[in-house]
VMD Tcl script that draws the C-alpha trace (Angstrom):
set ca {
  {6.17 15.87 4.28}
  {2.80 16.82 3.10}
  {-0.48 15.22 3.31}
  {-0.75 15.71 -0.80}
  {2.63 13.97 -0.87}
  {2.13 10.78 1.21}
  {-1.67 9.88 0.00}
  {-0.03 10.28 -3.53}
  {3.28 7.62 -2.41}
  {0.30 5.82 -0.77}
  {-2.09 5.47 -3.92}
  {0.82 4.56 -5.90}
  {2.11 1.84 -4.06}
  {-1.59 0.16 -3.76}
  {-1.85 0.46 -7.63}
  {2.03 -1.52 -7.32}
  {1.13 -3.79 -4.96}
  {-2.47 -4.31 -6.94}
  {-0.69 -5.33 -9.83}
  {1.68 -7.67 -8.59}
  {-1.37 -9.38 -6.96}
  {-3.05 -9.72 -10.68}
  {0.25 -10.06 -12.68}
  {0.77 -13.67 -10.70}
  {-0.10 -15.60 -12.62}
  {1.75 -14.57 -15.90}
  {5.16 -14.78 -13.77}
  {3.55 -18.19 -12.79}
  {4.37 -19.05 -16.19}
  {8.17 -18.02 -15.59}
  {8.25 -19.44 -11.80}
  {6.16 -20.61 -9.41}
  {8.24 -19.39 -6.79}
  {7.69 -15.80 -8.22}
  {4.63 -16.02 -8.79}
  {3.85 -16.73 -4.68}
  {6.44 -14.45 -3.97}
  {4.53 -11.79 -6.43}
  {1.45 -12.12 -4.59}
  {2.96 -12.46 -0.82}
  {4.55 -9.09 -1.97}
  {1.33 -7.45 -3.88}
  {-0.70 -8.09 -0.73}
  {1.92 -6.66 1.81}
  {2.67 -3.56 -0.25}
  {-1.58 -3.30 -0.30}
  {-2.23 -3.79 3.26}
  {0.84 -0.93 4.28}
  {0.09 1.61 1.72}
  {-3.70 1.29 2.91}
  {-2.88 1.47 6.01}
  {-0.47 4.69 5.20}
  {-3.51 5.96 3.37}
  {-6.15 5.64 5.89}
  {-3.82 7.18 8.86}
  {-3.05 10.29 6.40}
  {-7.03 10.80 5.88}
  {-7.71 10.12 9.50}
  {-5.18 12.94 10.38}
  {-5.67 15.36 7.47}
  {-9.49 15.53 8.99}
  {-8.40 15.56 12.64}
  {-9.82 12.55 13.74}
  {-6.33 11.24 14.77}
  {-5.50 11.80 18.41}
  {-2.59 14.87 18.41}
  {0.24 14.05 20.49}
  {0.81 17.48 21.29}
  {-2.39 17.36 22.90}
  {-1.42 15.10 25.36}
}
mol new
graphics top color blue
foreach p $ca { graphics top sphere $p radius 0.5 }
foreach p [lrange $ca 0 end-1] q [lrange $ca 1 end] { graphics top cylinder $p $q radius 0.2 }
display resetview
């Protein structure tokens, strides 16, 4: 899989997990349940694809110890 590939998967699922996190409290309207659930969700998807995001930077620029290496 190519860098190109996962910071685009990366960027899309912050922008998914970004809008459940503002969406909550329409679907409050609907559910509170959902609406908890919405954000719970928004924030997890955030914090992994960030995560997944930083890590492909990090090794696109080398700054990420190679295993290879040693």
């Amino acid at each position: 899989m190519t860098y190109t590939v996962v910071w685009l998967l990366s960027l899309i699922l912050l922008a998914l997990g970004n809008l459940l996190i503002v969406l909550s409290p329409q679907i409050e309207t609907h559910s509170s349940f959902m609406s908890s659930y919405s954000r719970f969700l928004g924030m997890v998807i955030s914090i992994v694809s960030g995560i997944f995001l930083v890590a492909a930077v990090f090794r696109y620029f080398g700054f990420w110890m190679d295993s290879s290496t040693g």
